[in-house]
Every structure is written in C-alpha cells, then in structure tokens.
C-alpha positions, 0 to 999 in steps of 0.5 A: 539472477535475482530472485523476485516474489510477492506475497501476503505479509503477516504481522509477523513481518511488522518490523519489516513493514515499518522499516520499509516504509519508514525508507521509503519516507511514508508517515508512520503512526507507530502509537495509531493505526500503525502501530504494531496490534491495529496493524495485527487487528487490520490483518485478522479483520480480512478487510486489509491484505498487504503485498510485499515484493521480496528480492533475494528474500528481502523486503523491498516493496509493499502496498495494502489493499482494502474496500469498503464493500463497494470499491477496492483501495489501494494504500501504503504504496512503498519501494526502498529507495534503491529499488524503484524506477524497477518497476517493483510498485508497478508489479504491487499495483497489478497484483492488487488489482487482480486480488479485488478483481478476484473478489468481485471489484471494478473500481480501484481507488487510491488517494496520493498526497500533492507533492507525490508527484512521482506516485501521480505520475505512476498511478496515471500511467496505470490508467487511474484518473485524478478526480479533482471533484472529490475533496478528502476529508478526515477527523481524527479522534486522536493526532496518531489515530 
C-alpha cells in the first residue's frame, strides 16, 4: 500500500518543486519570482507556505498558500501527470484551506488561466465560484518578474 503525506516543503526541496511543476506543464520563471533565492525569500517571508503531497516519499503534488491580510490565496496548483484524477489536488486544496482557516481567513481565492479547464472544473466542485466581474491585471517590472 502506498504511503501518502503532505507536508510544508522548504527551500530545500526547490529542485523538487520546480521539476513538478515544470511535469505538470506550470509556466516557470527560473530567473523571476521562480527562481531559486525569491522562492527561499517568499518562505522565509511567513507569507507564502507551500504544501507537497508525497507518495512513497516522492513528490507528487504541491500547491502554495499566500494572503494579503484580508484573504487567503491559493496558488501553483500542481499534480504529475501520472498521478492525478487521484484526488491528490483535492487533498492540497483541503489542507490549504484548513491552514488559512487555522489563521483567522474566510475567503479562499485562486485565479486559474482560461484554458485550465480541468482546474475550473475542480475548483467549482470544491464550491469556489467564478467571479466574472473581476479582471486581473498585472505590470510587471521585468518579463521574468
């Protein structure tokens, strides 16, 4: 039987992080706020924790939890290839939600790319509603920022 935990990565599983993100077909900025000291700099902020779910000790799933004071953030969903429809992104999402839950939050928000269809549909059988009033809109200092 297989082994299943979450827990918080550190930058020490950076390597880790990135390959599973890059499997899982994330964008990644590795000279940006992907890179390997803003993602040490996001840890050591106590603002950003992220949550890997391991399977037999590998790293399988992860997803990053932020809030700017007033709601929680979800962020950087990820599940290797081979490994979801297991229901490892829905065990993150719960665990996450209990940790901002745990600091005090009652919004849970996540911003999901058009075409994620899949993480749509996920995230709407989790009970998040897609607020089509809101627009998103960046600026970015620099291309990899």
């Amino acid at each position: 039987m297989m082994r299943i935990t979450i827990r918080r990565l550190t930058s020490e599983d950076y390597d880790e992080i990135l390959s599973v993100w890059e499997k899982s077909g994330l964008p990644i900025r590795r000279n940006g706020r992907d890179s390997r000291g803003q993602i040490a700099a996001q840890l050591n902020s106590g603002n950003v924790i992220i949550l890997g779910e391991e399977a037999d000790g590998r790293l399988v799933g992860i997803i990053m939890i932020t809030h700017d004071a007033r709601k929680g953030w979800l962020n950087r969903l990820a599940v290797l290839p081979e490994h979801q429809k297991e229901g490892v992104a829905t065990k993150l999402i719960e665990k996450a939600e209990e940790i901002l839950k745990e600091k005090g939050f009652e919004v849970f928000c996540v911003l999901i790319e058009d075409e994620k269809l899949e993480s749509k549909r996920l995230f709407e059988k989790l009970g998040y509603n897609d607020e089509q009033e809101i627009r998103y809109y960046t600026k970015r200092l620099r291309k990899e920022a």
